[in-house]
C-alpha positions in Angstrom: -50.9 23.6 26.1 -49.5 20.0 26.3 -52.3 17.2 27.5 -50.9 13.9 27.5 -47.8 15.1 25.6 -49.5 16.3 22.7 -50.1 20.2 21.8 -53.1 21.5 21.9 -55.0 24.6 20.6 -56.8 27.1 22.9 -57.9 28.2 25.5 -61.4 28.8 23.8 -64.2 29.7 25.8 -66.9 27.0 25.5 -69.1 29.3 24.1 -67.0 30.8 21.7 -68.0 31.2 18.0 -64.4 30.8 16.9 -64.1 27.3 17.1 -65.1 25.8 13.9 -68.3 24.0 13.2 -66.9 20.7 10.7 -63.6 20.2 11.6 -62.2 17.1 12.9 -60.5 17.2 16.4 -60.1 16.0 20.0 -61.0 18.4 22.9 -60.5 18.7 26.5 -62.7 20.9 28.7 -60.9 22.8 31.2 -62.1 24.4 34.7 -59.5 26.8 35.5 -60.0 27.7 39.4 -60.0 30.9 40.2 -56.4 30.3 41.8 -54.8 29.4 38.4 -55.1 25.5 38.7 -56.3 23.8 35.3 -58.5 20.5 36.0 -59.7 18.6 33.1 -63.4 18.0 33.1 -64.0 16.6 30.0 -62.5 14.8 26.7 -64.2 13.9 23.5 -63.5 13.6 20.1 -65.5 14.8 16.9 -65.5 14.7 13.5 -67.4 18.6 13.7 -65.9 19.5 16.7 -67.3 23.3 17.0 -71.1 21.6 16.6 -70.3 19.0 19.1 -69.2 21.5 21.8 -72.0 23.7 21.0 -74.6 21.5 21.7 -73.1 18.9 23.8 -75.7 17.2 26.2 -72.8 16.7 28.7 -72.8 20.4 29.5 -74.4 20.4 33.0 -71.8 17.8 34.0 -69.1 20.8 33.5 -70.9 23.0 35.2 -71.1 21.2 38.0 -67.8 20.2 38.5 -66.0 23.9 37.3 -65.8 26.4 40.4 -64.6 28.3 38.0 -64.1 29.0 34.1 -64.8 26.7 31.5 -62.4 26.5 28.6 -62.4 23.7 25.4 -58.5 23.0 23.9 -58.3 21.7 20.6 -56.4 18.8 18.8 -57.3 19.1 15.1 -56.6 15.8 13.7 -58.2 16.5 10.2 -58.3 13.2 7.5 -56.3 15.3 5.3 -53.3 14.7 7.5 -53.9 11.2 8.0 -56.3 11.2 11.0 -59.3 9.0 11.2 -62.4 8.8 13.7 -60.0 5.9 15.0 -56.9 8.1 16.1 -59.6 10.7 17.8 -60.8 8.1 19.5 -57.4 6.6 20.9 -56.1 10.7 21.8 -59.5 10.7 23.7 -59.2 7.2 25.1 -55.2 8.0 26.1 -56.1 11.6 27.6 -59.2 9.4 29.7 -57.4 7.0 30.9 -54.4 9.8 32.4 -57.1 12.1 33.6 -59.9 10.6 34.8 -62.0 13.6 34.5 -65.3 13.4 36.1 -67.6 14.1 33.2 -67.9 11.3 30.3 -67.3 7.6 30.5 -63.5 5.4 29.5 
């Protein structure tokens, strides 16, 4: 999926053990209504995203504003390619900034 013009991995479910524990990425928490719309809920960048998502203290925020599933997509932005906790935060800022979701702060 494209957010903000930039691929993304998933849809995962937020509770899914798939996602890896240390690797470095931005996600984007999804509520996809139970008429097919996607809203974005949430944005956030990590440098061990799966342990982020897992016990992420913003949680109750998604569930509150989801009518309907909860997903997390995932841009891995890993130092090996370049990336830095810099660039995460600048996808994340970008993605906040188009979205305005109402979970998390700009």
């Amino acid at each position: 999926m494209k957010i903000s013009g930039v691929d993304f991995k998933g849809p995962y479910d937020v509770d899914s053990t798939v996602i890896p524990r240390d690797r470095a990425a931005v996600y984007v928490i999804i509520c996809r209504k139970t008429n097919g719309e996607n809203l974005v809920i949430d944005v956030g960048e990590s440098g061990e995203v799966g342990l982020r998502i897992s016990t992420h203290t913003r949680r109750s925020c998604w569930e509150r504003n989801c009518s309907g599933t909860l997903y997390v997509y995932l841009r891995y932005m890993p130092t090996s390619e370049g990336h830095d906790a810099a660039s995460r935060r600048a996808l994340e800022a970008k993605i906040r900034r188009e979205y305005n979701p109402p979970c998390g702060k700009i």
